[in-house]
PDB file of N, CA, C and O in Angstrom:
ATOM      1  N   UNK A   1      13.388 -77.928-169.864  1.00  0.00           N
ATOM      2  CA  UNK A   1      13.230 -76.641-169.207  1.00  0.00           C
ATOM      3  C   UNK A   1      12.403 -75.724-170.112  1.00  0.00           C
ATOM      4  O   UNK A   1      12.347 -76.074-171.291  1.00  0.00           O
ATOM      5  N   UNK A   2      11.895 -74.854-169.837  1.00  0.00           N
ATOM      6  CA  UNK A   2      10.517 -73.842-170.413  1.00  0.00           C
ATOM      7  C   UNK A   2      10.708 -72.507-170.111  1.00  0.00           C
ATOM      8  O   UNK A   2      10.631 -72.206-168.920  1.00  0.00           O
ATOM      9  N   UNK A   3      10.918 -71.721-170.841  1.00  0.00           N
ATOM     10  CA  UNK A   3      11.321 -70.372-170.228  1.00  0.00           C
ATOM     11  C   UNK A   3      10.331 -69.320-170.580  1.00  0.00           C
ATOM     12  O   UNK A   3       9.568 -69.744-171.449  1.00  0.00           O
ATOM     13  N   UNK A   4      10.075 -68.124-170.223  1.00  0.00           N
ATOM     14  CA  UNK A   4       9.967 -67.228-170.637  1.00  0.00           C
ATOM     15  C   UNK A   4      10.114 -65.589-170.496  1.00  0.00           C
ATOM     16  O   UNK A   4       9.954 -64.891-169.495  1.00  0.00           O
ATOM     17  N   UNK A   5      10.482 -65.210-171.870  1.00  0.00           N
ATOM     18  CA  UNK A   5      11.350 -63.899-172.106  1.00  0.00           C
ATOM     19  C   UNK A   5      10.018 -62.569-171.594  1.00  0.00           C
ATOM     20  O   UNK A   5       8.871 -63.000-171.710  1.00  0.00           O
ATOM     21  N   UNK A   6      10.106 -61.385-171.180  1.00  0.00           N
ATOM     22  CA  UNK A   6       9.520 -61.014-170.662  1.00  0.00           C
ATOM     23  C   UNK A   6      10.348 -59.588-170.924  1.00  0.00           C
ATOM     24  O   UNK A   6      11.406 -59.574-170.295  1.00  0.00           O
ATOM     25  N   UNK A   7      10.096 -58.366-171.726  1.00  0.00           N
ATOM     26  CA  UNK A   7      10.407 -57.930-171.932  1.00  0.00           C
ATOM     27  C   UNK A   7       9.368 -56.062-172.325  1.00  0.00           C
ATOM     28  O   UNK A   7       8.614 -55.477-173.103  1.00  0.00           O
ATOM     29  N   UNK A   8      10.135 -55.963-171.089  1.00  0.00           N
ATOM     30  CA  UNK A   8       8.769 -54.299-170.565  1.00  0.00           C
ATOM     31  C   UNK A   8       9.359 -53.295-170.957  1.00  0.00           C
ATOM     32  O   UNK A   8       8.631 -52.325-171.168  1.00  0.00           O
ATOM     33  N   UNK A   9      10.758 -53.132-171.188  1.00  0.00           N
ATOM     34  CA  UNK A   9      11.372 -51.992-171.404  1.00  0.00           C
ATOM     35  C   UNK A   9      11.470 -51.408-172.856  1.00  0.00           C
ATOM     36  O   UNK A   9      11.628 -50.241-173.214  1.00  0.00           O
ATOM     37  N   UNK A  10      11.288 -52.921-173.817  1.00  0.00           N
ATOM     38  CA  UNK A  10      11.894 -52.461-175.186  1.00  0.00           C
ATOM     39  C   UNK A  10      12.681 -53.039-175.852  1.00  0.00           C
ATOM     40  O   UNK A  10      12.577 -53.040-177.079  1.00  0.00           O
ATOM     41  N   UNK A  11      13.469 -53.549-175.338  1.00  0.00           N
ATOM     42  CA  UNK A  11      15.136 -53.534-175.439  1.00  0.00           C
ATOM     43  C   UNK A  11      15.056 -54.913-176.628  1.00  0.00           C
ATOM     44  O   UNK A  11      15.561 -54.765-177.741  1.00  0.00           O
ATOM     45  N   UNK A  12      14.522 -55.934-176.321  1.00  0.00           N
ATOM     46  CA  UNK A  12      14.157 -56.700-177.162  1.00  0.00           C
ATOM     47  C   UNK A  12      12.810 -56.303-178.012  1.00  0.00           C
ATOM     48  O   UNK A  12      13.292 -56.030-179.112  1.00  0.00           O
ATOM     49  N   UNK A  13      12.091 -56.209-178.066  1.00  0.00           N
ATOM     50  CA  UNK A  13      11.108 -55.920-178.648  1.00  0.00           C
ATOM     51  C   UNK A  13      10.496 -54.063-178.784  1.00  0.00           C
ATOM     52  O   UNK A  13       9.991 -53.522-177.799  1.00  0.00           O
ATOM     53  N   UNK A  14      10.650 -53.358-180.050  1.00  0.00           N
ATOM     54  CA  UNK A  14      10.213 -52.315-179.838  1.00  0.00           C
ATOM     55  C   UNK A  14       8.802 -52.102-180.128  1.00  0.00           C
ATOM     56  O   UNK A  14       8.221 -52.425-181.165  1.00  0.00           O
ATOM     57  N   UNK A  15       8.284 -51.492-179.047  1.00  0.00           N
ATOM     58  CA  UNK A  15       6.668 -51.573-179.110  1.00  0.00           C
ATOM     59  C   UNK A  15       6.158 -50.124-178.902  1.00  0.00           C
ATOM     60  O   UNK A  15       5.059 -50.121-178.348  1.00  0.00           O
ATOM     61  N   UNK A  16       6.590 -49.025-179.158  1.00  0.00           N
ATOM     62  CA  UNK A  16       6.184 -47.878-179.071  1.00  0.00           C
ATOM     63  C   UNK A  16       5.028 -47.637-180.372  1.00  0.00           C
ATOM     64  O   UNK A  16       3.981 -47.008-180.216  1.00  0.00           O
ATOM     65  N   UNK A  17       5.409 -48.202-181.523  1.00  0.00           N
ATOM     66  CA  UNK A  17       4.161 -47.747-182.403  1.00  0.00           C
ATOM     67  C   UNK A  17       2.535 -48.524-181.355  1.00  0.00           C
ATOM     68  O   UNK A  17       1.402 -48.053-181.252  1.00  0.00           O
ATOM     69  N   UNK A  18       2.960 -49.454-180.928  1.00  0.00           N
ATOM     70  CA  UNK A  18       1.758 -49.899-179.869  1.00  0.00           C
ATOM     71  C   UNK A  18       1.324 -48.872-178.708  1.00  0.00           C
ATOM     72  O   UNK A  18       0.306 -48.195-178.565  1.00  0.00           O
ATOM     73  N   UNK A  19       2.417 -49.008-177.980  1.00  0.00           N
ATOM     74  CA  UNK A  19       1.734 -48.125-177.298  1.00  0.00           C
ATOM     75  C   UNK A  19       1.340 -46.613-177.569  1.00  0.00           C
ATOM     76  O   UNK A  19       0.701 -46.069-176.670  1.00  0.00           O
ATOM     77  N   UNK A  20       1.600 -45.973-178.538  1.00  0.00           N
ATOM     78  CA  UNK A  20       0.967 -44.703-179.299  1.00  0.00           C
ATOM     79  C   UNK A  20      -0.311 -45.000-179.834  1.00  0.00           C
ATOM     80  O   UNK A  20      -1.195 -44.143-179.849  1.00  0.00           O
ATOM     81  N   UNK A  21      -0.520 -46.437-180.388  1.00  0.00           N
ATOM     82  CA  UNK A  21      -1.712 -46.439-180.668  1.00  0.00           C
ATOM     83  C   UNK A  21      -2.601 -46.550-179.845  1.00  0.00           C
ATOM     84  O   UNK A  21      -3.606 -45.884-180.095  1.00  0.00           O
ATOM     85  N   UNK A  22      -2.622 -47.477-178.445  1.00  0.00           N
ATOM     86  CA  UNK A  22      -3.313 -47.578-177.128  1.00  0.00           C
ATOM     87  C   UNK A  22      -3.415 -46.513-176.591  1.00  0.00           C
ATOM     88  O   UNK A  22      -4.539 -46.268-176.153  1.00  0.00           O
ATOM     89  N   UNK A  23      -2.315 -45.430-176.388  1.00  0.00           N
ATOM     90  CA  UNK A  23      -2.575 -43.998-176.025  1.00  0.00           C
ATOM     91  C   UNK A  23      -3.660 -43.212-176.724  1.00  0.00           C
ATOM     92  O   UNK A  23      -4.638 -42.687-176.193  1.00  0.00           O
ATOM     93  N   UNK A  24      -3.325 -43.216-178.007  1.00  0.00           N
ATOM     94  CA  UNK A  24      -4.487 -42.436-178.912  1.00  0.00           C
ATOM     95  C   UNK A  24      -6.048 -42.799-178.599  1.00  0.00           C
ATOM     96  O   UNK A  24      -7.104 -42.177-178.488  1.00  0.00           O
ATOM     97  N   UNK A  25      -5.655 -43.998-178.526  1.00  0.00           N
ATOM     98  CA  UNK A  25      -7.103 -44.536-178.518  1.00  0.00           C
ATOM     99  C   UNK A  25      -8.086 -44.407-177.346  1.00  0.00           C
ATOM    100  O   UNK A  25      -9.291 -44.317-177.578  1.00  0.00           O
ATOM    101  N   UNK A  26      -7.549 -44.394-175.943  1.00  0.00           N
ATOM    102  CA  UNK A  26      -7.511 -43.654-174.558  1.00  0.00           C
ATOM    103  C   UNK A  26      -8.039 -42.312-174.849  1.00  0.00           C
ATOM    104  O   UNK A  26      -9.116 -41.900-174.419  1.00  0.00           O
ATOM    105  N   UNK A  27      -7.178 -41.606-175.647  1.00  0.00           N
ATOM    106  CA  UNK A  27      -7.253 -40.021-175.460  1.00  0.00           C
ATOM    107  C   UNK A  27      -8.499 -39.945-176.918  1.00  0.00           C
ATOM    108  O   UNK A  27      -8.782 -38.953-177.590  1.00  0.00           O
ATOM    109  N   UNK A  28      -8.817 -40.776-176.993  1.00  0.00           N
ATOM    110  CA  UNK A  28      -9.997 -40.572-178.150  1.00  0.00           C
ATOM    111  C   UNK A  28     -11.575 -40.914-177.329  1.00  0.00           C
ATOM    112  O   UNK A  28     -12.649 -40.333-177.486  1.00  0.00           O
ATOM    113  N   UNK A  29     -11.194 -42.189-176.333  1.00  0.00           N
ATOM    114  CA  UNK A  29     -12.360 -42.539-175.659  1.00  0.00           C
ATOM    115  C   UNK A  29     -12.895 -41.180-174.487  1.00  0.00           C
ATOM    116  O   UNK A  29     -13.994 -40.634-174.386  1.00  0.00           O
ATOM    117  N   UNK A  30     -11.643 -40.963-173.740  1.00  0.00           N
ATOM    118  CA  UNK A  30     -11.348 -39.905-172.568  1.00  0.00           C
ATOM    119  C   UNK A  30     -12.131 -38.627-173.457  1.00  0.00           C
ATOM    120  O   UNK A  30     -12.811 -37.798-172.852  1.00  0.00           O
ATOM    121  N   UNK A  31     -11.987 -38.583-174.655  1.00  0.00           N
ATOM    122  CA  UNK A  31     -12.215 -37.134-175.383  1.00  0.00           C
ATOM    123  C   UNK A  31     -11.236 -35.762-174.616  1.00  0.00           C
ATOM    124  O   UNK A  31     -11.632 -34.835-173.911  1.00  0.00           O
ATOM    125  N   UNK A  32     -10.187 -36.019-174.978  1.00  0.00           N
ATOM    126  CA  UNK A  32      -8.937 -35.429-174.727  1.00  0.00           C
ATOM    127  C   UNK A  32      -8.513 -34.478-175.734  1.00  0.00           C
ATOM    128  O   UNK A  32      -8.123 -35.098-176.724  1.00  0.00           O
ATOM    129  N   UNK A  33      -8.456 -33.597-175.840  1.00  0.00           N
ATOM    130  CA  UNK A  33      -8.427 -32.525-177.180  1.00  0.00           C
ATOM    131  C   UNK A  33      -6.884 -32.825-177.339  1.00  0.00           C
ATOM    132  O   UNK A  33      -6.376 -32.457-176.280  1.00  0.00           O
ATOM    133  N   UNK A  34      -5.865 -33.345-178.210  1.00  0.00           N
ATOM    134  CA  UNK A  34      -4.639 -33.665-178.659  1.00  0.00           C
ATOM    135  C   UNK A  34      -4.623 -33.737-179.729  1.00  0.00           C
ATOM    136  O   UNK A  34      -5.569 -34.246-180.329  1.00  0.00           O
ATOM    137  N   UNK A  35      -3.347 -33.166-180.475  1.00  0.00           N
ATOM    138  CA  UNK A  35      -2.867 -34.353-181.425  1.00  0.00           C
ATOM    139  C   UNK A  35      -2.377 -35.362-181.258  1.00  0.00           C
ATOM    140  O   UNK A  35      -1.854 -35.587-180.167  1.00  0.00           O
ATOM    141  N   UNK A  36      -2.371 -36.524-182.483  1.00  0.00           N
ATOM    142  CA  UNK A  36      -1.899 -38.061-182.154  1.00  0.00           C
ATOM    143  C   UNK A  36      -0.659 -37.658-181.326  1.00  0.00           C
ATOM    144  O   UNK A  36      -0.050 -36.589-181.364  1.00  0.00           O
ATOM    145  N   UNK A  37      -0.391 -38.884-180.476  1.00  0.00           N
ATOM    146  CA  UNK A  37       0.987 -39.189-179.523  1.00  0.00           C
ATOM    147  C   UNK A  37       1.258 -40.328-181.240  1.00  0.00           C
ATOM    148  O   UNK A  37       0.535 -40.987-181.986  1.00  0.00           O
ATOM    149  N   UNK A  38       2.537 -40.019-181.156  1.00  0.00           N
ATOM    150  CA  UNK A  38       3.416 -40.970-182.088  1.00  0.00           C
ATOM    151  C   UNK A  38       4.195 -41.224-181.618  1.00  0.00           C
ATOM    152  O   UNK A  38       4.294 -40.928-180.427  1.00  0.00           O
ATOM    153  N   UNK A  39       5.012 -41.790-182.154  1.00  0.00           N
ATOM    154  CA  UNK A  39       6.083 -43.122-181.515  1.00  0.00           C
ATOM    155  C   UNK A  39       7.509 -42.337-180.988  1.00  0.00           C
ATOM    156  O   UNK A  39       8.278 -42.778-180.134  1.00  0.00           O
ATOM    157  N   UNK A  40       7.608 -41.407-181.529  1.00  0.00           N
ATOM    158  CA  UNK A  40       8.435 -40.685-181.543  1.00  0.00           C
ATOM    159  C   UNK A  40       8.324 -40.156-180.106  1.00  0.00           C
ATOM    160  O   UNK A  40       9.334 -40.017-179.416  1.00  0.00           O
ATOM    161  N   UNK A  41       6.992 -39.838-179.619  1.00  0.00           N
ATOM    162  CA  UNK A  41       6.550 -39.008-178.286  1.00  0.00           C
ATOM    163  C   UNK A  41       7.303 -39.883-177.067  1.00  0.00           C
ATOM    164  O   UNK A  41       8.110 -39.589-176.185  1.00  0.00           O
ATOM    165  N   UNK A  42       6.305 -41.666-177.664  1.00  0.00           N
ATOM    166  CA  UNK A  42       6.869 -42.493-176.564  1.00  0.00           C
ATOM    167  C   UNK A  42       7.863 -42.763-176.284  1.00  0.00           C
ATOM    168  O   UNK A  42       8.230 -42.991-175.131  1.00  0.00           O
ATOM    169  N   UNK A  43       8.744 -42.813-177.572  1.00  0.00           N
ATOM    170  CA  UNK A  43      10.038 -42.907-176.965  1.00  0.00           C
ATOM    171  C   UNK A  43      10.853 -42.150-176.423  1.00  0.00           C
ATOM    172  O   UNK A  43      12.024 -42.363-176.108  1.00  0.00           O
ATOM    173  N   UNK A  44      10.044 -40.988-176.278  1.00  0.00           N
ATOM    174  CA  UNK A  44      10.861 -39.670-175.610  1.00  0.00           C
ATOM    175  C   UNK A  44      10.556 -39.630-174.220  1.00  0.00           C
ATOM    176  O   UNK A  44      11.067 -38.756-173.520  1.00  0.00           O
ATOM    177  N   UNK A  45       9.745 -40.517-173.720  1.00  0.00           N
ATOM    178  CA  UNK A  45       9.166 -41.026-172.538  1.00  0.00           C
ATOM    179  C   UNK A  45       9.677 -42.083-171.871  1.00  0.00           C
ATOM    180  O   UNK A  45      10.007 -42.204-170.691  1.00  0.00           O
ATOM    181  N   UNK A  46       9.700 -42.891-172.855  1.00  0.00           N
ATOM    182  CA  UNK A  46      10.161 -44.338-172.574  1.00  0.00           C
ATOM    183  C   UNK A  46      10.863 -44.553-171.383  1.00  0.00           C
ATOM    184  O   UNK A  46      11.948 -43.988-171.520  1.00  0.00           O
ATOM    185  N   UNK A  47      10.761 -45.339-169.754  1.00  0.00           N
ATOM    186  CA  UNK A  47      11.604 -45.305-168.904  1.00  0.00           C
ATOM    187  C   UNK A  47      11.351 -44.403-167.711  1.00  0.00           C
ATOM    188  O   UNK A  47      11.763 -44.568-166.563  1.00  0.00           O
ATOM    189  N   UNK A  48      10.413 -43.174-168.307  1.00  0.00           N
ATOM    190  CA  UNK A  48       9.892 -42.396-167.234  1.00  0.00           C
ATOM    191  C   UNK A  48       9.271 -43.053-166.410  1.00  0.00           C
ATOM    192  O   UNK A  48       8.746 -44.155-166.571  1.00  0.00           O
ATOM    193  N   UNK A  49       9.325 -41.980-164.880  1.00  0.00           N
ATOM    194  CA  UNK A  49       8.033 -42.714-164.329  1.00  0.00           C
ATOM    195  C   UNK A  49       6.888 -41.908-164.746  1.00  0.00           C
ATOM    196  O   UNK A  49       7.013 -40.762-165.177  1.00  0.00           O
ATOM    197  N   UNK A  50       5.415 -42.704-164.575  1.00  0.00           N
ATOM    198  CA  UNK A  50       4.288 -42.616-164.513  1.00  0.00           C
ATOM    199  C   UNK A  50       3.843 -40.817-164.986  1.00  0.00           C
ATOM    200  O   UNK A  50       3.809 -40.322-166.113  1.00  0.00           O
ATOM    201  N   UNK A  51       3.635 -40.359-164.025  1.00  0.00           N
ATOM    202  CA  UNK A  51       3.736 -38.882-163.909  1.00  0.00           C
ATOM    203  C   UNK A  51       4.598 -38.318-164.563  1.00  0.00           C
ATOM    204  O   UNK A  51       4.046 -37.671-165.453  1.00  0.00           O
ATOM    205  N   UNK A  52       5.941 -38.198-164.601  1.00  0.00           N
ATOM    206  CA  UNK A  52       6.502 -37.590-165.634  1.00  0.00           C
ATOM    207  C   UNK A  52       6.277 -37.913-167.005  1.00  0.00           C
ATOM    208  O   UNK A  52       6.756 -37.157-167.850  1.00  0.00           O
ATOM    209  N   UNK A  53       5.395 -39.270-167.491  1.00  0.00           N
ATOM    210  CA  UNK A  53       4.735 -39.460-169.033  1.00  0.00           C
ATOM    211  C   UNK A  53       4.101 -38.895-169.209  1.00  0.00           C
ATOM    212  O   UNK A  53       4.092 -38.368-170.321  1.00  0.00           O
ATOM    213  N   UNK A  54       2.783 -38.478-167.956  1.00  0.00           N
ATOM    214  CA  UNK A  54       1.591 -37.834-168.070  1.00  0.00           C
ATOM    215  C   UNK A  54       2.042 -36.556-168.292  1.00  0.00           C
ATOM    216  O   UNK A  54       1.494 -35.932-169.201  1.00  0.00           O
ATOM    217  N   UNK A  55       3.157 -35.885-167.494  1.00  0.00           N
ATOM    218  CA  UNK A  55       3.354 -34.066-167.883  1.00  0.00           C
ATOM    219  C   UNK A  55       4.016 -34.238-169.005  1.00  0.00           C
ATOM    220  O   UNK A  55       3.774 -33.200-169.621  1.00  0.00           O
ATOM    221  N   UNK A  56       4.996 -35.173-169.951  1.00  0.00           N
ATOM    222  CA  UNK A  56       5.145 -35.330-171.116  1.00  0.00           C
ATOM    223  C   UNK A  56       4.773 -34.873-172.112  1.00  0.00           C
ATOM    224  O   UNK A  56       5.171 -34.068-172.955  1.00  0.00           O
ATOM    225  N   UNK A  57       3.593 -35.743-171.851  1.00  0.00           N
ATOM    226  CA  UNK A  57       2.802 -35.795-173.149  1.00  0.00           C
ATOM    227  C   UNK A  57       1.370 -34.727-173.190  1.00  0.00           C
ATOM    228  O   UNK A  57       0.780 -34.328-174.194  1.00  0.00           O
ATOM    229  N   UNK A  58       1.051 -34.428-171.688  1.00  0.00           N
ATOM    230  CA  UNK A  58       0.263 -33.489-171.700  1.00  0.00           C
ATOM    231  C   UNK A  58       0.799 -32.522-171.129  1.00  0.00           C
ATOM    232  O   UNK A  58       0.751 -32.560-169.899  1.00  0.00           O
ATOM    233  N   UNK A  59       1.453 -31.393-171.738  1.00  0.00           N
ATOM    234  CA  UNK A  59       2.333 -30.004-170.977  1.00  0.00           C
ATOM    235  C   UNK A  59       1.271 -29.111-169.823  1.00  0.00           C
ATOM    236  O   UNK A  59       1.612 -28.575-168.769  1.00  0.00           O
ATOM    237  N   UNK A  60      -0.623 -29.204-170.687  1.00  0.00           N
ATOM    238  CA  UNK A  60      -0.418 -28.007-169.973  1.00  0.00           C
ATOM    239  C   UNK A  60      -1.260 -28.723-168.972  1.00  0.00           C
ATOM    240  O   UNK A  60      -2.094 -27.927-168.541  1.00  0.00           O
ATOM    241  N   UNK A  61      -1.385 -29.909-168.420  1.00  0.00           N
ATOM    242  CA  UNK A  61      -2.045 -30.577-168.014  1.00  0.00           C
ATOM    243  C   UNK A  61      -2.109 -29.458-166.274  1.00  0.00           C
ATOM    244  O   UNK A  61      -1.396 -28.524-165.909  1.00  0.00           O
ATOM    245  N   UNK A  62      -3.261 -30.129-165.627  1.00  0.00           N
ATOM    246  CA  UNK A  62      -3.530 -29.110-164.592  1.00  0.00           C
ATOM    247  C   UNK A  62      -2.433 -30.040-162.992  1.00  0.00           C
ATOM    248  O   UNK A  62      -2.364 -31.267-162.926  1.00  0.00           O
ATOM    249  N   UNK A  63      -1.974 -29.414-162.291  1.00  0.00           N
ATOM    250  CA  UNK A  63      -1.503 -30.974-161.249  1.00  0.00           C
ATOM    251  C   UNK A  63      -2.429 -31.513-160.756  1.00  0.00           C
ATOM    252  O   UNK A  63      -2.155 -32.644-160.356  1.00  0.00           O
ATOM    253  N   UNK A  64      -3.982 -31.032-160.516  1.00  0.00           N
ATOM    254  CA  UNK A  64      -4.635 -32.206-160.038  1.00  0.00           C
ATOM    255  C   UNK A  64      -5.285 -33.417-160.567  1.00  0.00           C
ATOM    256  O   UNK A  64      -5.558 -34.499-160.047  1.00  0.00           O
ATOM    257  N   UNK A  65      -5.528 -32.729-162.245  1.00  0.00           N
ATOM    258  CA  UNK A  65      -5.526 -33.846-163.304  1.00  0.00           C
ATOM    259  C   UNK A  65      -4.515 -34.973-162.918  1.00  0.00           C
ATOM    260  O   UNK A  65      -4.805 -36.119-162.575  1.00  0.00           O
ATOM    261  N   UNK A  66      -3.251 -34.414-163.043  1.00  0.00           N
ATOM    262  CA  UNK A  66      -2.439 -35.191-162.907  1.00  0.00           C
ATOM    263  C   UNK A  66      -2.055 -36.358-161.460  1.00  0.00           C
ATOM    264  O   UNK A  66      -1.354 -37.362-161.584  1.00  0.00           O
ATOM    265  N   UNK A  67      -2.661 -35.939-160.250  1.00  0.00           N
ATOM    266  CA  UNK A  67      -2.993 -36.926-159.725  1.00  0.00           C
ATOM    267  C   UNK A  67      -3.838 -37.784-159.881  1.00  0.00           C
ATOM    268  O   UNK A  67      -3.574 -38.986-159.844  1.00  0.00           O
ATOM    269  N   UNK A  68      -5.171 -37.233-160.112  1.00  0.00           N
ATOM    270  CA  UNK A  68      -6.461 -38.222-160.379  1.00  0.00           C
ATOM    271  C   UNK A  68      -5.648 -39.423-161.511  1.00  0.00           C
ATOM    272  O   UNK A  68      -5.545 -40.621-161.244  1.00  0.00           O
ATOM    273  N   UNK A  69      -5.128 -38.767-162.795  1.00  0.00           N
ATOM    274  CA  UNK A  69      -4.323 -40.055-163.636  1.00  0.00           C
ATOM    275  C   UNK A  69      -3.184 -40.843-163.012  1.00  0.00           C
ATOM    276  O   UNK A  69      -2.513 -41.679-163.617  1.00  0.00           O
ATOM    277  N   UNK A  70      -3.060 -40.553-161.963  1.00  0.00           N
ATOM    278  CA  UNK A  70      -1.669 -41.603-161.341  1.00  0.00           C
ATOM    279  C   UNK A  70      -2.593 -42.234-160.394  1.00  0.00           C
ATOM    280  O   UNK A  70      -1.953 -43.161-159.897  1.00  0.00           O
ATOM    281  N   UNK A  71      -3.987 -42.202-159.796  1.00  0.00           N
ATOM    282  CA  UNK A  71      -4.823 -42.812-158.807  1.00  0.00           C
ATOM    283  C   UNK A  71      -5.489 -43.895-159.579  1.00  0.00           C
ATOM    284  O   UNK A  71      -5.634 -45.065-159.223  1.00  0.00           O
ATOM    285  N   UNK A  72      -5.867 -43.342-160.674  1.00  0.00           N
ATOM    286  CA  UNK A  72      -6.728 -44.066-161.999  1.00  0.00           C
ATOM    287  C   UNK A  72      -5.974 -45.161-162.174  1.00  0.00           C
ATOM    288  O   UNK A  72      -6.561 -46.235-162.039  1.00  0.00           O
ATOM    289  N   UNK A  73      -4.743 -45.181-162.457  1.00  0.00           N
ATOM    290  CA  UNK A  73      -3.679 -46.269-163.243  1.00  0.00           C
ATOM    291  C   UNK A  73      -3.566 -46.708-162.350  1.00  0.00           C
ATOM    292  O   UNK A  73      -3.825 -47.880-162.622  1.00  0.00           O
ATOM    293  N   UNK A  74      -3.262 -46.658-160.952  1.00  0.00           N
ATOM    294  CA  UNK A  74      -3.066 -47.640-159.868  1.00  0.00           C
ATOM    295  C   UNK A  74      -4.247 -48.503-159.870  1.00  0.00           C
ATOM    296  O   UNK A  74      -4.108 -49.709-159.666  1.00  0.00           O
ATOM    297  N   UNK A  75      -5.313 -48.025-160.067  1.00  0.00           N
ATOM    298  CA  UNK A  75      -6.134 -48.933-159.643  1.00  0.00           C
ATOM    299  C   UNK A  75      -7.030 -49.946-160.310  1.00  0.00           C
ATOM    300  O   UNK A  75      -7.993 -50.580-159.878  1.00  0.00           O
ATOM    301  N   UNK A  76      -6.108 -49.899-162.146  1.00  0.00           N
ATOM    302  CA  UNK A  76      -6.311 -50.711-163.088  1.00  0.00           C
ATOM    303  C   UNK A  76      -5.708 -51.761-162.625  1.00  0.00           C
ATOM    304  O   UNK A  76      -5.686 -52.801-163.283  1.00  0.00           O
TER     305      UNK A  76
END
């Protein structure tokens, strides 16, 4: 038998210094005026949905920004 573990939440594997760095790196290409997201951010996120990461991490973000980024990610 062949298995495999598959693990999105965390719980086994903590991957927030990753995804802070994939974020940064986004908000560096995007040219996004921020300071770094750190690990600390994501995990204060962690579990959200979608949109509530985006007003998260960007407070003063505008709401229509914030749709265009939930249209964007769908359609990666």
């Amino acid at each position: 038998m062949v298995g495999v573990i598959f693990d999105l939440d965390g719980t086994l594997w903590n991957i927030s210094s990753i995804c802070a760095d994939a974020w940064n790196q986004a908000i560096k290409i995007a040219n996004i005026p921020r300071t770094p997201i750190t690990e600390d951010d994501i995990n204060g996120i962690s579990g959200l949905p979608f949109i509530e990461c985006i007003k998260n991490i960007f407070p003063d973000i505008e709401e229509e920004n914030i749709v265009l980024a939930d249209i964007t990610f769908e359609k990666i």
